[in-house]
C-alpha positions in Angstrom: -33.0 51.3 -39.7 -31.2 48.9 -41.6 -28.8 46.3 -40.1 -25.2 46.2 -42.6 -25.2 42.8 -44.5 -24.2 39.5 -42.6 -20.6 38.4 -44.6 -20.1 35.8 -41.8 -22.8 32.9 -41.5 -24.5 32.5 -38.1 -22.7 28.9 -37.7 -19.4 30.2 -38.3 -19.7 33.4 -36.3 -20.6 31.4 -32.9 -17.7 28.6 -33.7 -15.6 30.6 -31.3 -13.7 30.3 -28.5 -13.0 33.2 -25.3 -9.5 34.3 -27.2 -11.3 34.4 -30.4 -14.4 36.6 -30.0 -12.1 40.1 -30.2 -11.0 38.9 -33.8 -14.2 38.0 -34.8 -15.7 41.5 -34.0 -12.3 43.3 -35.5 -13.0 41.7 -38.6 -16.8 41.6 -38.9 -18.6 44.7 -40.7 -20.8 45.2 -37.1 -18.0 47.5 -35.4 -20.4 48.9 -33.1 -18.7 50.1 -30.1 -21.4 48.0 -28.1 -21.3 45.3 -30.1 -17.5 45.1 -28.7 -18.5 45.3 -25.4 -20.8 42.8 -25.4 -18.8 40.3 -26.6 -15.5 41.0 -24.3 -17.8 40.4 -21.9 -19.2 37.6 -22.9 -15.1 36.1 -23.7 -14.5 37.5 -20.2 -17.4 35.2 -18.7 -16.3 32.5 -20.7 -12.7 32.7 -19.5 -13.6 32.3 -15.5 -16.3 29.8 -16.6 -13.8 27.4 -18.4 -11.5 27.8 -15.3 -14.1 27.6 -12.4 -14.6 24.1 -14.8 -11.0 22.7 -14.3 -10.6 24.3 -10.6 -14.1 22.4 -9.6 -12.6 19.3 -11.3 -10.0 19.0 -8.5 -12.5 20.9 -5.8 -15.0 17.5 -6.7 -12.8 14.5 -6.1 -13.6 11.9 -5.8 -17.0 12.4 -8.2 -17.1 8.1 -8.6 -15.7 4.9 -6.8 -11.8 4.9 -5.4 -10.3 1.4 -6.0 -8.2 0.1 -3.4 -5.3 -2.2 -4.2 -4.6 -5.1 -2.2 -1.3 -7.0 -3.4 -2.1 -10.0 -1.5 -5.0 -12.3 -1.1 -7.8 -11.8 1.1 -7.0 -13.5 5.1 -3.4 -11.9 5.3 -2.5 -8.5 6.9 -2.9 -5.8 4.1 -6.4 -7.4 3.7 -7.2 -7.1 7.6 -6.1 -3.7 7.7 -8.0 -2.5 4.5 -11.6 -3.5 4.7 -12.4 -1.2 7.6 -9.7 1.8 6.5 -11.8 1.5 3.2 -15.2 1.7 4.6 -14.2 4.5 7.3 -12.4 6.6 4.3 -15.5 5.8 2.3 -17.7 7.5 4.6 -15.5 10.7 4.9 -15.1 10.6 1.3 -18.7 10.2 0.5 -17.7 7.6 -2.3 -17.3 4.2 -2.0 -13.5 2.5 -1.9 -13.7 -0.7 -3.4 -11.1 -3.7 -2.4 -9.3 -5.0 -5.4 -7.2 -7.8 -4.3 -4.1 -8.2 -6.8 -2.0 -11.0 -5.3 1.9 -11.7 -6.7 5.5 -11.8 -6.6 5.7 -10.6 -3.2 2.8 -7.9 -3.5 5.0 -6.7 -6.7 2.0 -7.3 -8.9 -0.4 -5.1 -6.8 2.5 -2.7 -5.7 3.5 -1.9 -9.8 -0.4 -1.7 -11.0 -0.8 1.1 -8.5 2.6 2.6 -9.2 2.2 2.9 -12.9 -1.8 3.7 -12.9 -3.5 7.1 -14.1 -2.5 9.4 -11.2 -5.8 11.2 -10.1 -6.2 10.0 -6.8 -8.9 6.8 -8.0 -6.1 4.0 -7.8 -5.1 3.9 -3.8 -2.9 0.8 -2.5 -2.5 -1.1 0.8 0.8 -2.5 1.1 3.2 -4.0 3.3 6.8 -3.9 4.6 8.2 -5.9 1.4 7.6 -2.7 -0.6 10.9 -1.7 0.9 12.5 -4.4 -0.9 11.3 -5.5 -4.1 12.9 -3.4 -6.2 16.4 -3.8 -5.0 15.4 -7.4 -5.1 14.4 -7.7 -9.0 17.5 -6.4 -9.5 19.4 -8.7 -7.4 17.5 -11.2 -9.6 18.1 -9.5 -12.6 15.0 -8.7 -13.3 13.1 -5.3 -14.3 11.6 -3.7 -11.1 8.0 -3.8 -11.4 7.6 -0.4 -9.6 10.3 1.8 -8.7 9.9 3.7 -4.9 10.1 7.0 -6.6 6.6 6.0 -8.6 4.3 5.8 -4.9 3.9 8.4 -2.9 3.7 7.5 0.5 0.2 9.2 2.6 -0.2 7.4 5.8 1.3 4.0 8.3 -1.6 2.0 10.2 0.5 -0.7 11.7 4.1 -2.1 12.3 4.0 -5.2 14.3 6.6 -7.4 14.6 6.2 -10.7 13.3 5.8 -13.8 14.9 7.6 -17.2 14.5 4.8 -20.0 14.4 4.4 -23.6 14.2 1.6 -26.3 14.6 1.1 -27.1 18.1 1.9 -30.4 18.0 5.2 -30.0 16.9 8.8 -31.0 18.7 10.1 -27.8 18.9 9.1 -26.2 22.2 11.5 -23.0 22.4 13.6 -21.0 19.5 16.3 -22.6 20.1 15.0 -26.2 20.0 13.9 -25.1 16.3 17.4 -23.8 15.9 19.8 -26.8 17.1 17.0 -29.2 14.7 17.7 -26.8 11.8 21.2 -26.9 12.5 21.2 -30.9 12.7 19.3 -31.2 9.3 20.0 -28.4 7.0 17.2 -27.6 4.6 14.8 -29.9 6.3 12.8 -27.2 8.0 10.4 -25.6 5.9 8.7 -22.1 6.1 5.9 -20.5 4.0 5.8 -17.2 3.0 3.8 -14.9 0.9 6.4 -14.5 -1.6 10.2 -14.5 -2.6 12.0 -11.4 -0.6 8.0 -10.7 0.9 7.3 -9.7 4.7 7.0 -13.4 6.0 10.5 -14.2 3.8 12.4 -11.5 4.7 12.6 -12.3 8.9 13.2 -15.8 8.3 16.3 -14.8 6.1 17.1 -12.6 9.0 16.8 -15.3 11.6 18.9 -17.7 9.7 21.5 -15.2 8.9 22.1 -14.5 12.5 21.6 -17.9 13.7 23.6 -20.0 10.7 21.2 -22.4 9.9 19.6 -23.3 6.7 15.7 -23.3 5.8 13.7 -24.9 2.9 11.9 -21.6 1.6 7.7 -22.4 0.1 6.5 -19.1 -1.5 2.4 -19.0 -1.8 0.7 -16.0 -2.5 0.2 -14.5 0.8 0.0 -14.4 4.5 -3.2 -16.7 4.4 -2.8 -19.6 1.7 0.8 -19.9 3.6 -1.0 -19.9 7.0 -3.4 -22.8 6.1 -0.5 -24.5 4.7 0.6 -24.5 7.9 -2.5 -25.7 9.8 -2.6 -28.1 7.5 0.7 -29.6 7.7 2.5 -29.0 4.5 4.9 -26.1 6.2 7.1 -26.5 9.4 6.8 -22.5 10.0 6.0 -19.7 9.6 6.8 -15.9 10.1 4.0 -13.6 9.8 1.8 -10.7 11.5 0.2 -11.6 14.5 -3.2 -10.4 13.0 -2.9 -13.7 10.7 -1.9 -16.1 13.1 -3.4 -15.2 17.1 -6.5 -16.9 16.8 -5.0 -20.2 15.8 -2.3 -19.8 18.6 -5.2 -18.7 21.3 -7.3 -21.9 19.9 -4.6 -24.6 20.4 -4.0 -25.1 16.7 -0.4 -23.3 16.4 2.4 -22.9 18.6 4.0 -19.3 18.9 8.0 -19.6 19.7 9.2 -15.9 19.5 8.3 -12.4 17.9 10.9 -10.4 15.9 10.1 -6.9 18.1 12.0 -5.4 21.1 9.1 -4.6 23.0 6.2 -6.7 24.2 3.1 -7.7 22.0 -0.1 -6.5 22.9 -1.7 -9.4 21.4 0.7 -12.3 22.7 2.3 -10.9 26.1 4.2 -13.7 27.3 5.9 -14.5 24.1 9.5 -13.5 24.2 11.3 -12.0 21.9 14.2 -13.2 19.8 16.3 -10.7 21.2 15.3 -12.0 24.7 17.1 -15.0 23.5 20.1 -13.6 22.2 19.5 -13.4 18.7 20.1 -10.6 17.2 17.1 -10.4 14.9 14.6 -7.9 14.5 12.0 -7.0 11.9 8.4 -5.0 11.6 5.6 -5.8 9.5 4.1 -2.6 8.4 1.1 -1.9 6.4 0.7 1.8 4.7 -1.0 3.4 2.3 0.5 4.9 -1.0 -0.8 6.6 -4.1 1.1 6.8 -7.4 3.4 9.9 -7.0 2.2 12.3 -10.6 -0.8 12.6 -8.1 -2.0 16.5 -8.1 -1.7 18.0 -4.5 -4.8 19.0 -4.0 -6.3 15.4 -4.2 -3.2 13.7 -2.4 -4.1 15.9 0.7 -7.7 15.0 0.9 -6.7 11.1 0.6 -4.4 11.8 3.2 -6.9 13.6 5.4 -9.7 11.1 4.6 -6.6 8.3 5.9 -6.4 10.2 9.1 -9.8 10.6 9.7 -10.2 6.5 9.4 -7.3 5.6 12.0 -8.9 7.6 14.6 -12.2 6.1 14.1 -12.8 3.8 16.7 -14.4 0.7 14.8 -11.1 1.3 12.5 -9.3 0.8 15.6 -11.2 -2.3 16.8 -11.3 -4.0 14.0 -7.3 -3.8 13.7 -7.6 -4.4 17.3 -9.9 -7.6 17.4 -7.4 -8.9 15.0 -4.2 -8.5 17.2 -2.3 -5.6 16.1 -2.3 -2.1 17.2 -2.9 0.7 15.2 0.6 2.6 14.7 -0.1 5.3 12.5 1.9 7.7 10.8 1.1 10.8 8.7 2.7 11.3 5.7 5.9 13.2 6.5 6.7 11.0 9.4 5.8 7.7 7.4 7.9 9.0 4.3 10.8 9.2 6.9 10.0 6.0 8.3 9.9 4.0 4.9 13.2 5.7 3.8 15.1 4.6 7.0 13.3 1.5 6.5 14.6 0.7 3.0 17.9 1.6 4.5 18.0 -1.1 6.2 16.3 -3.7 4.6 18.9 -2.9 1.7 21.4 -4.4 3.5 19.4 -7.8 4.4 18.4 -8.3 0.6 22.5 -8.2 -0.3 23.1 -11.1 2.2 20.2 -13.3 0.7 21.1 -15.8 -1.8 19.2 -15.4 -5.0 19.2 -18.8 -6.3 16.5 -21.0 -6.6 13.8 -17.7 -6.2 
């Protein structure tokens, strides 16, 4: 038996891809009817082998290390709450999540990174309440945003505390109001630290001053803790922060606690009143979520978000935010989505009444 002459060479005849195989037997001198079989076949197998390829691609997130964004530096309340939500999603996600702290304008620097970073579910972020405001905010400042709310994609709330007004123990100021009637005596005298220009420890204090007509020196630091030692170490009057950051100096003597911005109790501070109890009308929460950039594909957005749920019901999760003074408060996505929107609602309205200059 003799095989008809090869016209095609044996590299170029296996160059091929799935769609490609029928043309290359149409055209080749071996017509055999099970020649043609064959290779449909083969195409055929091809076909569902490429796609079983880019199906498994989504199937085996995450195949590496997640990074977990931090826009503040280590000690402050996004920190706190992200080491053990890291480990505990680690474990479900059976690859490690990695702390990245990215400190900045506010959390802006750590907040845009995320928001403009390839979207397949390795860049995640821990942020705080002053997402709400920092883009409305560049603007006010004329600035470009450095993230947009419609770039992160909200997945799940850990905590909302309210924060706390503090100042060294050994201060004058006993109650609110003695702070308040000093303030009012010496405008601008009074200084308060914060983790950035329209951030979640600037933000209440603007609040406080609206409502209560008085005028405050504003120090921006990086975060919650560089402004916190500032504090203990005399440079600041004030400060308002989460009570994560500041109950174990108030508990050890060092730091005097004078009201909380909630209208509830604390869990962590009990018999601190709040600044409603004294008939100011000022209120403010501290939360900390976490967000992913918003191209993200569904499939791996729902196992981040699952893997999120499964850390804030694990109990060292929950002690760990515990031991540090604030409740867990979480949210899944849908209701945290609605949350931030109402939330950016109304801190809209604060950021107009702020004066920008001098930020």
């Amino acid at each position: 038996m003799r095989f008809a002459q090869r016209s095609t060479p044996i590299k170029e005849a296996f160059a091929f891809t799935p769609d490609s195989l029928k043309v290359i037997v149409m055209t080749h001198p071996l017509r055999s009817s099970f020649a043609l079989l064959g290779l449909t076949l083969c195409a055929a197998a091809l076909s569902v082998s490429f796609s079983t390829h880019a199906q498994n691609s989504t199937n085996a997130f995450p195949s590496k290390p997640i990074t977990m964004v931090v826009p503040f530096p280590p000690g402050g309340v996004a920190d706190i709450v992200a080491r053990p939500v890291a480990e505990a999603m680690g474990r479900d996600l059976g690859q490690a999540v990695i702390i990245e702290n990215k400190p900045g304008a506010g959390g802006g620097i750590g907040m845009g990174y995320t928001a403009h970073a390839k979207a397949d579910g390795y860049t995640l972020l821990m942020a705080l309440s002053s997402l709400s405001v920092l883009p409305q905010a560049d603007q006010i400042l004329g600035r470009s945003p450095l993230f947009l709310h419609k770039d992160l994609r909200a997945v799940a709330r850990f905590t909302a505390d309210p924060t706390v007004l503090a100042v060294k123990a050994d201060a004058p100021w006993k109650t609110t109001q003695d702070f308040i009637e000093d303030a009012k005596k010496r405008p601008g005298a009074i200084s308060f630290g914060s983790s950035g220009n329209f951030g979640t420890m600037h933000v209440p204090m603007e609040i406080l001053s609206q409502q209560s007509g008085i005028q405050l020196n504003h120090i921006p630091y990086t975060g919650a803790g560089p402004a916190v030692v500032a504090l203990l170490g005399g440079q600041i009057d004030a400060v308002s922060t989460g009570p994560a950051t500041v109950v174990q100096h108030i508990k050890s003597g060092k730091l005097r606690a004078l009201a909380h911005w909630g209208n509830a109790k604390l869990e962590a501070l009990p018999e601190l009143s709040s600044l409603k109890d004294q008939k100011i009308n000022a209120e403010y929460a501290q939360w900390s979520g976490l967000f992913i950039p918003s191209a993200t594909p569904e499939a791996v957005a729902q196992r981040i978000r699952a893997a999120a749920k499964t850390a804030a019901q694990d109990p060292k999760v929950i002690e760990a935010i515990q031991n540090a003074g604030s409740p867990m408060a979480y949210l899944d996505a849908p209701e945290f989505d609605r949350y931030l929107n109402d939330d950016i609602k109304r801190m809209s309205e604060v950021v107009k009444k702020m004066n920008p200059k001098g930020m």
